[in-house]
py3Dmol code that shows the C-alpha trace and the ligand (Angstrom):
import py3Dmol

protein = """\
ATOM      1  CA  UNK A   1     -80.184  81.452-169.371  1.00  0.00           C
ATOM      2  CA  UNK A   2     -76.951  82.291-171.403  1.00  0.00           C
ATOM      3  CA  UNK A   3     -73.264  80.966-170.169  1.00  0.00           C
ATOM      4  CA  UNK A   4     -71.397  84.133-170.920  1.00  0.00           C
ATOM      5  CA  UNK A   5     -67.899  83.016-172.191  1.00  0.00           C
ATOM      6  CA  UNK A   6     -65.253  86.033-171.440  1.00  0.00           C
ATOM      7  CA  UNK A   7     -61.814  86.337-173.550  1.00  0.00           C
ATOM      8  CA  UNK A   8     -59.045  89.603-173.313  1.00  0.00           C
ATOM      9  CA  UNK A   9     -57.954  89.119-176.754  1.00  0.00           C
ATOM     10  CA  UNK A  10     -59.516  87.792-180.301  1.00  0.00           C
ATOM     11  CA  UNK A  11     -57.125  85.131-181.112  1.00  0.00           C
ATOM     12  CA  UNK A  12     -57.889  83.342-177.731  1.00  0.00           C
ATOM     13  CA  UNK A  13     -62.263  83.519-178.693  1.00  0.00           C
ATOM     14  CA  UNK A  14     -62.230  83.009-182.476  1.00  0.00           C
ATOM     15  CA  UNK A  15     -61.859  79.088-182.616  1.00  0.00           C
ATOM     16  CA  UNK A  16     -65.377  79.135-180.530  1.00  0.00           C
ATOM     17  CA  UNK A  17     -66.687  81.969-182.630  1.00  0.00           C
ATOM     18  CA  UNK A  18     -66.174  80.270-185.712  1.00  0.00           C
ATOM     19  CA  UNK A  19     -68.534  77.152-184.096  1.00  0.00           C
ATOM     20  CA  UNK A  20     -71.407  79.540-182.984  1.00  0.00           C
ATOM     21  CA  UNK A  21     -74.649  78.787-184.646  1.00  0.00           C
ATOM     22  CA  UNK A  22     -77.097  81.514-185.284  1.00  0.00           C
ATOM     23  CA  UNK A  23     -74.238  83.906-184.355  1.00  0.00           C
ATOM     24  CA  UNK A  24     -75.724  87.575-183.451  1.00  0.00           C
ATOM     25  CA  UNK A  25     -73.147  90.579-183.424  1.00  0.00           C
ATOM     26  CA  UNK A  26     -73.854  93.190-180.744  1.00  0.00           C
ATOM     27  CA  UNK A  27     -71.690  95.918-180.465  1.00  0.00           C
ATOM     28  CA  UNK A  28     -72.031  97.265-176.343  1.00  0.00           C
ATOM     29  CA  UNK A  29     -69.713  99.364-174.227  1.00  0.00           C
ATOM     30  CA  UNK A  30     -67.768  99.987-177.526  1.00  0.00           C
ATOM     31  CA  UNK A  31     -66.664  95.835-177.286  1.00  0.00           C
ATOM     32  CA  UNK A  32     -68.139  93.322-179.376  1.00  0.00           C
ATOM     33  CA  UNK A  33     -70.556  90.535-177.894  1.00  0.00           C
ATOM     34  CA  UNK A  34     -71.692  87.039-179.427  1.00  0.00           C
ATOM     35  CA  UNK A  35     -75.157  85.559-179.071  1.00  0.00           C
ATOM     36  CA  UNK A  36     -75.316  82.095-180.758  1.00  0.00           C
ATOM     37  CA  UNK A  37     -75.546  77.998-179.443  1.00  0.00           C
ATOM     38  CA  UNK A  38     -72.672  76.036-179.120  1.00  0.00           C
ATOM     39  CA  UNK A  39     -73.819  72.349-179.381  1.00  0.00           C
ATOM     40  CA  UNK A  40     -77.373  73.792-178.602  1.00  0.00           C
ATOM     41  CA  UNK A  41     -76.397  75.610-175.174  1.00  0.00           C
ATOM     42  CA  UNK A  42     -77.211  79.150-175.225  1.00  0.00           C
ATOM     43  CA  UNK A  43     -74.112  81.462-175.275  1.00  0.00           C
ATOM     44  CA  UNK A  44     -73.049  84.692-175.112  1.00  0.00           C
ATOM     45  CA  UNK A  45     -69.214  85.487-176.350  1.00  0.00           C
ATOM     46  CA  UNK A  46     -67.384  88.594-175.157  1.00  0.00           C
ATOM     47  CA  UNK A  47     -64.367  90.058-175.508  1.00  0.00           C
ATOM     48  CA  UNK A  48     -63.214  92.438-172.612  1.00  0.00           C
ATOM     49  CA  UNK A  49     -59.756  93.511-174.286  1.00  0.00           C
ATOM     50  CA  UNK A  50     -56.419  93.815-171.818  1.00  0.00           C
ATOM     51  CA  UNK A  51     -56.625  94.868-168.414  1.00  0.00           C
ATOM     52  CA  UNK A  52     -58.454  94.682-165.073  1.00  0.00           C
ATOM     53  CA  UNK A  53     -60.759  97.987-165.885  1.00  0.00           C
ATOM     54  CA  UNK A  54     -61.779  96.759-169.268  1.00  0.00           C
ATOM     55  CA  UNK A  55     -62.602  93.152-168.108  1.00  0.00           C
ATOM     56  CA  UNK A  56     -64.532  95.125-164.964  1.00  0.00           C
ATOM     57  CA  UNK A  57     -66.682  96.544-167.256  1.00  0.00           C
ATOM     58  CA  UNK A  58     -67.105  93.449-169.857  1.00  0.00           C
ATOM     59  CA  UNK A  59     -67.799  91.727-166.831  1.00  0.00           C
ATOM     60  CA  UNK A  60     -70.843  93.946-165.471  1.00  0.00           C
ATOM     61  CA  UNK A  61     -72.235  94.422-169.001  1.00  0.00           C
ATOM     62  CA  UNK A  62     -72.684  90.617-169.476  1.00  0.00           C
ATOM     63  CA  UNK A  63     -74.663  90.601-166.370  1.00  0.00           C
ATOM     64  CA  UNK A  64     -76.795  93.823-166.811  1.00  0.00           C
ATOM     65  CA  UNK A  65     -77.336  93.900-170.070  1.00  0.00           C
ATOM     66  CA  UNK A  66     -77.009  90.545-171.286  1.00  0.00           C
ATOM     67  CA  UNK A  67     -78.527  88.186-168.194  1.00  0.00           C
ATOM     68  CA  UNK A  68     -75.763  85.933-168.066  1.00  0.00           C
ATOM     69  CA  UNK A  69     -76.071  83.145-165.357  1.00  0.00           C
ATOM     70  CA  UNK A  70     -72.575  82.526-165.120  1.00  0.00           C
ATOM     71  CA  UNK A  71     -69.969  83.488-166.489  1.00  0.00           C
ATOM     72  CA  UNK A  72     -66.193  81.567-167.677  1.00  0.00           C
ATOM     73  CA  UNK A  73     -63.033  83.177-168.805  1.00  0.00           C
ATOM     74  CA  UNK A  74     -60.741  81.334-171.037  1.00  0.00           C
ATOM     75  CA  UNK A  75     -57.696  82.774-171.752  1.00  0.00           C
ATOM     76  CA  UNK A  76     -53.659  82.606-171.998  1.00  0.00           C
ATOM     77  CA  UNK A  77     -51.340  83.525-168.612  1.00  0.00           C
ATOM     78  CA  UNK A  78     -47.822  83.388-167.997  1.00  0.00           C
ATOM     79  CA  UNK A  79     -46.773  80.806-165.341  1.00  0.00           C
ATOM     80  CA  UNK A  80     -44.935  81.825-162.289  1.00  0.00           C
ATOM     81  CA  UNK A  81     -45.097  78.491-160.551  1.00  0.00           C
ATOM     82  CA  UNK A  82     -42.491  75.949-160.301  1.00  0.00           C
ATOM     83  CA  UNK A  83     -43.370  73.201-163.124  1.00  0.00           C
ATOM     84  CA  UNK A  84     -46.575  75.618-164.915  1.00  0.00           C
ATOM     85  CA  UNK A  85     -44.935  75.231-167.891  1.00  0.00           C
ATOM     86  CA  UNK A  86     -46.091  76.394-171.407  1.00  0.00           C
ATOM     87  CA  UNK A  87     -48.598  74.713-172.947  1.00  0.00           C
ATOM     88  CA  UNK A  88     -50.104  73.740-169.559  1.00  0.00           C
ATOM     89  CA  UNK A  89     -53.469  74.523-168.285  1.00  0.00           C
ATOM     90  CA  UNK A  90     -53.938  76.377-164.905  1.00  0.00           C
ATOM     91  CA  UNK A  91     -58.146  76.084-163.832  1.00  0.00           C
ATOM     92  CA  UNK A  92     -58.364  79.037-161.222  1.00  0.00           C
ATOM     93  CA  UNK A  93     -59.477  78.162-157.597  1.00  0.00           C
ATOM     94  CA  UNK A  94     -59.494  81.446-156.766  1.00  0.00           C
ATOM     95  CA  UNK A  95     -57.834  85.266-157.393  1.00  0.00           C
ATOM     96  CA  UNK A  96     -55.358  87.817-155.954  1.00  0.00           C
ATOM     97  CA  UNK A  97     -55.086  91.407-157.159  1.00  0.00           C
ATOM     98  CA  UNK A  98     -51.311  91.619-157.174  1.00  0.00           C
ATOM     99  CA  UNK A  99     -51.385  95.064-157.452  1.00  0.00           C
ATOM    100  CA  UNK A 100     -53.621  96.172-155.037  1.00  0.00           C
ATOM    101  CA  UNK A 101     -51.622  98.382-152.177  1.00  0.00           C
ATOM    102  CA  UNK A 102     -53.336 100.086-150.331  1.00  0.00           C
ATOM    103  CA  UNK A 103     -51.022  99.913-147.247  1.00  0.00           C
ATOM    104  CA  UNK A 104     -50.859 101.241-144.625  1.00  0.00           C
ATOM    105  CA  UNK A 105     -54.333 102.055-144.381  1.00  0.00           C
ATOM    106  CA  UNK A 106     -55.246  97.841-145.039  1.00  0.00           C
ATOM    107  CA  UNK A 107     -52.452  94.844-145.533  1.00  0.00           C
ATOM    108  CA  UNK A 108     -51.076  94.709-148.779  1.00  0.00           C
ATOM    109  CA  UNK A 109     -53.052  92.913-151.333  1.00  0.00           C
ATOM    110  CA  UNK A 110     -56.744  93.334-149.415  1.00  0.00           C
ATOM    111  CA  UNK A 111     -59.694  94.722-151.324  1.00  0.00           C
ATOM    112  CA  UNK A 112     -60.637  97.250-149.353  1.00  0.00           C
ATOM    113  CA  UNK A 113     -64.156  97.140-148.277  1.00  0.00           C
ATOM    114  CA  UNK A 114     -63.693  93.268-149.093  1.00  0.00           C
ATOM    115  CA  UNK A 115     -61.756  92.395-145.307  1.00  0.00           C
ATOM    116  CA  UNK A 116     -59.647  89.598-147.740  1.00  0.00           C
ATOM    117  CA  UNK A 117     -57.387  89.553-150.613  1.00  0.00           C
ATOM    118  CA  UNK A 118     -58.233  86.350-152.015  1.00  0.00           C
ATOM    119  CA  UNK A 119     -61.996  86.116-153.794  1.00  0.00           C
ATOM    120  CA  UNK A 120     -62.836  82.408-154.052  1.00  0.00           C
ATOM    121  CA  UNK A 121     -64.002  81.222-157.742  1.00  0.00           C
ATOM    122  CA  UNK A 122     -67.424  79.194-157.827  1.00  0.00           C
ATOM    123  CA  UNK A 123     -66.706  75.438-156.520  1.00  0.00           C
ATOM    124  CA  UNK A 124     -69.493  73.897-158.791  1.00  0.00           C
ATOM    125  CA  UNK A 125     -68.483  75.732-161.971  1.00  0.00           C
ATOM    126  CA  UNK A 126     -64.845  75.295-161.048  1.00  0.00           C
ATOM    127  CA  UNK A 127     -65.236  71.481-160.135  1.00  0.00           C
ATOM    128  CA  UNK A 128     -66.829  70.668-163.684  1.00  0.00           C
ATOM    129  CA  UNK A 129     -63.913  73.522-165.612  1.00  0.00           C
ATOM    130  CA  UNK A 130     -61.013  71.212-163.917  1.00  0.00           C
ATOM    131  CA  UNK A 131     -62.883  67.860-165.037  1.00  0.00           C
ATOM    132  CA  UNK A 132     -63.351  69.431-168.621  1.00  0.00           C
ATOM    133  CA  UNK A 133     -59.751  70.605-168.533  1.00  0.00           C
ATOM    134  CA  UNK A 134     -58.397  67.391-167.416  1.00  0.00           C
ATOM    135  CA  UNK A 135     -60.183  65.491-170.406  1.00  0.00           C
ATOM    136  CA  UNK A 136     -59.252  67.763-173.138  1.00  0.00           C
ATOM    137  CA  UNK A 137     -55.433  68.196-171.953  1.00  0.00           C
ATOM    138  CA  UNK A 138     -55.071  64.215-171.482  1.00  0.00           C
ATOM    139  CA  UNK A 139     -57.492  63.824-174.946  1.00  0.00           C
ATOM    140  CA  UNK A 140     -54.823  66.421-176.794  1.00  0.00           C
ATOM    141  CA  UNK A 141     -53.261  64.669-179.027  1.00  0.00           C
ATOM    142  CA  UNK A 142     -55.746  62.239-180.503  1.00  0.00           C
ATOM    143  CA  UNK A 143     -58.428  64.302-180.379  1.00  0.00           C
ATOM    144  CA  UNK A 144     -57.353  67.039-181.846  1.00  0.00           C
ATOM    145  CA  UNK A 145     -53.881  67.008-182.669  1.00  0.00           C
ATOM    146  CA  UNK A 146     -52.177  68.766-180.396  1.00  0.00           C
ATOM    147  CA  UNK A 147     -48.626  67.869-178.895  1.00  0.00           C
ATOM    148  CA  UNK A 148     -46.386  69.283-176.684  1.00  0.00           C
ATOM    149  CA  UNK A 149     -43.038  69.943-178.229  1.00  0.00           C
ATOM    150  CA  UNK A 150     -40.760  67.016-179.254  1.00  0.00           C
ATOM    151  CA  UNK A 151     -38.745  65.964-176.287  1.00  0.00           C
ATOM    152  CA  UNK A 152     -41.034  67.969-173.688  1.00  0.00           C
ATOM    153  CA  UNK A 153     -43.239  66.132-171.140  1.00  0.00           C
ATOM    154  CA  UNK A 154     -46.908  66.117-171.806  1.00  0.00           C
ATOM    155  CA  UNK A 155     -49.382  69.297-171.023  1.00  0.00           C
ATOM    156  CA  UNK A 156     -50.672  69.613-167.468  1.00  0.00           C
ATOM    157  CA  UNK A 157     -53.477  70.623-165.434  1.00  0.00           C
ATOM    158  CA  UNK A 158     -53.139  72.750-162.384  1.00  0.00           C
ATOM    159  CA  UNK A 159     -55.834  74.030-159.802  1.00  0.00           C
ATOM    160  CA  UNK A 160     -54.901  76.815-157.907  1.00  0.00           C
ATOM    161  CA  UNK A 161     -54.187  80.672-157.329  1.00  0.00           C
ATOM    162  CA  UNK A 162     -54.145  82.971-160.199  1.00  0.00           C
ATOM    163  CA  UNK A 163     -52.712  86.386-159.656  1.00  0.00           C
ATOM    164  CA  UNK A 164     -54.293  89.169-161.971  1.00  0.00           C
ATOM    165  CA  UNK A 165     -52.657  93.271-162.474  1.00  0.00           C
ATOM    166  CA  UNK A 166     -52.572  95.513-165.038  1.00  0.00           C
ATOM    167  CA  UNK A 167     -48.604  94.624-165.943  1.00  0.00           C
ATOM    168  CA  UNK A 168     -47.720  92.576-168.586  1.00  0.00           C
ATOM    169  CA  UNK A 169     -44.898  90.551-166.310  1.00  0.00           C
ATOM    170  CA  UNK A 170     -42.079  90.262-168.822  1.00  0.00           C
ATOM    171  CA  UNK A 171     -38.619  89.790-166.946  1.00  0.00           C
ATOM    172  CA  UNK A 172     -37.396  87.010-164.825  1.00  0.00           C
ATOM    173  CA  UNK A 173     -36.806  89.645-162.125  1.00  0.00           C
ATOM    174  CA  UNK A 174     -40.314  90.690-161.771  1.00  0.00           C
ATOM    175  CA  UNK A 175     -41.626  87.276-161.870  1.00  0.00           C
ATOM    176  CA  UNK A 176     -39.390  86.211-159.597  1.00  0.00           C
ATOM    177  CA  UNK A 177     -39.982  89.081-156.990  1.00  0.00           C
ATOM    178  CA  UNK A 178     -43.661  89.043-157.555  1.00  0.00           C
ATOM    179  CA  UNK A 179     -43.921  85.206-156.506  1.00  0.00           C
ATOM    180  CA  UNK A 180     -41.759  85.811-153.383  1.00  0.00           C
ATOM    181  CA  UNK A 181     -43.403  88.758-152.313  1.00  0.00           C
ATOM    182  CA  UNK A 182     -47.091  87.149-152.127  1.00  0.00           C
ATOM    183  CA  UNK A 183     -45.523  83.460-151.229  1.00  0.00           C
ATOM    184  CA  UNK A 184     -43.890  85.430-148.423  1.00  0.00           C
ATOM    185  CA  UNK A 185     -47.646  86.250-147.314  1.00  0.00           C
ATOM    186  CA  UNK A 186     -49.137  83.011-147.569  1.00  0.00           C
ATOM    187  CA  UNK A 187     -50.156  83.473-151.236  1.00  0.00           C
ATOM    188  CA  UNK A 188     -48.609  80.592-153.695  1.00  0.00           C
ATOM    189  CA  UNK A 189     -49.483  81.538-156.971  1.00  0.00           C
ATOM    190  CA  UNK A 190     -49.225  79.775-160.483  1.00  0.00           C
ATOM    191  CA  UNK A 191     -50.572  82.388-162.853  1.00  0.00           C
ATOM    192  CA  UNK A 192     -50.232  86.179-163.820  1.00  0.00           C
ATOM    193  CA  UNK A 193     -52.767  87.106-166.290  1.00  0.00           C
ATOM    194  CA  UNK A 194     -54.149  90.765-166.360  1.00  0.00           C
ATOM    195  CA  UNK A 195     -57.900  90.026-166.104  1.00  0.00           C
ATOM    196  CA  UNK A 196     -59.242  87.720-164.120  1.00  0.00           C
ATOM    197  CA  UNK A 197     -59.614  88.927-160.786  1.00  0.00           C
ATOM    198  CA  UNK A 198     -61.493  91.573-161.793  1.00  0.00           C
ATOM    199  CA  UNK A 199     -64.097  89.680-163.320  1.00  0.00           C
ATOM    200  CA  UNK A 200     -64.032  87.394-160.103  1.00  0.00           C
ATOM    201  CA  UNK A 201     -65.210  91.048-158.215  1.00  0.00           C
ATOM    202  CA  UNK A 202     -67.809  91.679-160.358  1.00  0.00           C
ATOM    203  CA  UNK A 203     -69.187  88.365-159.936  1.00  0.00           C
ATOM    204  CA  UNK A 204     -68.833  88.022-156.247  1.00  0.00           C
ATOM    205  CA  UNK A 205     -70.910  91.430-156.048  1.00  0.00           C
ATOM    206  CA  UNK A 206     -73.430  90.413-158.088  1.00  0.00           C
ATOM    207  CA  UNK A 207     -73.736  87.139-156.764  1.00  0.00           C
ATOM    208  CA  UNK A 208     -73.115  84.979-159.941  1.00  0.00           C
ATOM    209  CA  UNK A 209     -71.249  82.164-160.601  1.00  0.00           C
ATOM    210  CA  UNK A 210     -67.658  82.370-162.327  1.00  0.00           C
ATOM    211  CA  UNK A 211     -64.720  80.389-162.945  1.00  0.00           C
ATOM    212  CA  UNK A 212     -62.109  80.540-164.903  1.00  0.00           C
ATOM    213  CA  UNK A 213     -59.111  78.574-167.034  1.00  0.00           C
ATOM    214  CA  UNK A 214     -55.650  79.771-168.528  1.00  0.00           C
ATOM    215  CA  UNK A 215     -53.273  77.727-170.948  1.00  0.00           C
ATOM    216  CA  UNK A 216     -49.961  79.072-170.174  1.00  0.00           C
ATOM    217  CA  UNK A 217     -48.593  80.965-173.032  1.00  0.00           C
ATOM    218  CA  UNK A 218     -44.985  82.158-171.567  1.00  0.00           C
ATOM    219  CA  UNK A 219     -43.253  81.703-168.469  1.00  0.00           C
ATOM    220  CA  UNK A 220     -43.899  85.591-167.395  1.00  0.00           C
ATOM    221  CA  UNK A 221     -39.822  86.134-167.821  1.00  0.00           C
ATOM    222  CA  UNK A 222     -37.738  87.540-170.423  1.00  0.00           C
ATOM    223  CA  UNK A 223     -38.842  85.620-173.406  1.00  0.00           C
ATOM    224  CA  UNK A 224     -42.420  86.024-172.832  1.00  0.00           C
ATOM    225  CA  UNK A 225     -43.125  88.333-175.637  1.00  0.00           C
ATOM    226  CA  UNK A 226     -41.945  85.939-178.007  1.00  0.00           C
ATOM    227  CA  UNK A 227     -44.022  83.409-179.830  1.00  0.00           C
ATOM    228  CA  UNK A 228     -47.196  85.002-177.700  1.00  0.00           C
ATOM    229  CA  UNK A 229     -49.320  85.460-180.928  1.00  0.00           C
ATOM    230  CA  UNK A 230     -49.055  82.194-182.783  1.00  0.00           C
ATOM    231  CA  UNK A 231     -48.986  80.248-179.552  1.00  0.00           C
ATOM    232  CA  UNK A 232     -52.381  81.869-178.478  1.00  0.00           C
ATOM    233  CA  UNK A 233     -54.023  80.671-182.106  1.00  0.00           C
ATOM    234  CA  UNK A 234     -52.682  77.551-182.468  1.00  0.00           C
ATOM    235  CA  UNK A 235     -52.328  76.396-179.172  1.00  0.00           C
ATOM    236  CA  UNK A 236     -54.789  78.636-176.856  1.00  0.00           C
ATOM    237  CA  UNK A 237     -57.804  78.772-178.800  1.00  0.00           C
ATOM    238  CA  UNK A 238     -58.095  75.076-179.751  1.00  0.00           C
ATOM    239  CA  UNK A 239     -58.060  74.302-175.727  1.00  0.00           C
ATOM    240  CA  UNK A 240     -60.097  77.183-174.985  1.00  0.00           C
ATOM    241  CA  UNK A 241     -62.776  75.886-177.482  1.00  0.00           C
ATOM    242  CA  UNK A 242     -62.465  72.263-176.744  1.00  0.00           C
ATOM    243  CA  UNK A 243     -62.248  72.904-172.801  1.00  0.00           C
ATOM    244  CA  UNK A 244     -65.291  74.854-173.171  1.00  0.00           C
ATOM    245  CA  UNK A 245     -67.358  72.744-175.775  1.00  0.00           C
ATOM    246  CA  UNK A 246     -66.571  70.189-173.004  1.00  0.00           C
ATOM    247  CA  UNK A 247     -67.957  72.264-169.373  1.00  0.00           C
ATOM    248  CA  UNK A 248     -71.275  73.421-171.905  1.00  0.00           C
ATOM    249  CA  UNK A 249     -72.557  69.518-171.867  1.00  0.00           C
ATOM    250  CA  UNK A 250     -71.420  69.310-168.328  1.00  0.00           C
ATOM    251  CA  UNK A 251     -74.101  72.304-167.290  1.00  0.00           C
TER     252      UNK A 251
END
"""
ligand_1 = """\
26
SAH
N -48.957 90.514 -177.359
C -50.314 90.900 -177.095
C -50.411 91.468 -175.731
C -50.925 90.511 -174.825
S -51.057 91.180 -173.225
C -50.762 91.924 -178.084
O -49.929 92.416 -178.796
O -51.953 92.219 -178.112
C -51.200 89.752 -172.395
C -52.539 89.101 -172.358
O -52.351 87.738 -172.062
C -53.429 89.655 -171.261
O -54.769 89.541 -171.637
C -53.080 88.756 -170.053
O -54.220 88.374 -169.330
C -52.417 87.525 -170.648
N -51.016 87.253 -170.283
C -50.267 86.301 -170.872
N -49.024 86.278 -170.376
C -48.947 87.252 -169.439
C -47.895 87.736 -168.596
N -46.674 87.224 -168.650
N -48.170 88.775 -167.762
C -49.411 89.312 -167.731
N -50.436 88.896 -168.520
C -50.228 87.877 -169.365
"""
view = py3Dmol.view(width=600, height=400)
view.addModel(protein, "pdb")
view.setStyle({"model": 0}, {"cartoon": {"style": "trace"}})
view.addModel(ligand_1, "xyz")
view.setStyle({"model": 1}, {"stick": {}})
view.zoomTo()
view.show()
């Protein structure tokens, strides 16, 4: 069975794209889908587009339609945490929807119908992302030529909680308010990205495995607009595709 490989935006997918042998276009859902082999695993690559809905629905489509047996989202996020710097790589442990309110009929932050607000990622799948991620950040430069900026320290991995919304966090302010406010419950996160625990629903109701990895492309405050577009293709995607070429031999 397929490992369905799940991406918001086309820059951060088309470095494993352009490696997919016998690649198959499907168009379903009005997205586009990838059937192919990468290094003779079988693969499915889909793009879900921005937001918690559309990754929702990329999500269940891979499963229904597609028979995925898992499924792994690489992506870009902006880093909230102290020292998840860009350039880094965050490997989810597990997923908050930070803006879920549905208070004061539940807490802030629970799913309701869930009794939590955290859904856990898989531990297996997870445990053999971090390894992969750990081998391809510390591999970086001689593998593939990539190096953090002159004068910066070197890329790092970090394991944690990822926060998802549909906001694109943009000012220090919000960042800054948005980690106090769940840190204040118990809830230390590292990442904002806009996708991911969505997809981590979908799973959990289905019952299939999912994990997930982000390189940090901004630090979610006032210049994270910036170089978002040329960071994601020349720094995103070659992670994304190595991190991922590496977790394929792993399974
Ligand atoms: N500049 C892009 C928009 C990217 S939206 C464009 O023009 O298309 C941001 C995407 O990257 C989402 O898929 C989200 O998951 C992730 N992301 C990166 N940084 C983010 C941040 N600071 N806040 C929220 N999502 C972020």
């Amino acid at each position: 069975m397929s490992t369905a490989i799940l991406s918001a935006l086309t820059e951060e997918q088309s470095s494993l794209v352009g490696r997919l042998a016998h690649p198959q276009r499907v168009t379903h859902a009005g997205r586009a889908f990838w059937r192919g082999e990468l290094d003779d695993r079988p693969v499915v690559l889909a793009l879900s587009g921005i937001g918690k809905v559309a990754a929702a629905t990329t999500a269940t489509a891979l499963i229904e339609h597609f028979g995925v047996a898992r499924i792994v989202f690489t992506g870009v996020a902006g880093g909230v945490g102290d020292g998840v710097n860009v350039g880094d790589v965050v490997v989810a442990q597990d997923y908050i929807q930070h803006d879920m309110d549905a208070s004061p009929l539940f807490p802030r932050w629970e799913l309701p119908g869930y009794a939590r607000s955290r859904l856990p990622c898989d531990p297996a799948l997870t445990a053999l992302l971090l390894e992969a991620a750990n081998a391809c950040v510390a591999g970086a430069s001689s593998q593939f030529g990539l190096k953090s900026a002159p004068g910066q320290r070197a890329h790092q991995v970090h394991h944690g909680l990822v926060a998802s919304g549909d906001r694109f966090v943009s000012t220090a302010t919000e960042s800054a308010q948005l980690r106090a406010a769940l840190q204040g419950a118990g809830h230390d996160v590292l990442a904002v990205e806009m996708e991911g625990a969505a997809v981590a629903q979908v799973c959990q109701d289905y019952g299939l495995p999912f994990a997930a990895v982000r390189t940090i492309s901004d630090r979610a405050d006032d210049t994270a607009h910036g170089d978002f577009a040329l960071f994601v293709q020349t720094v995103a995607s070659r992670y994304a595709e190595h991190m991922v070429l590496a977790l394929l031999q792993k399974l």
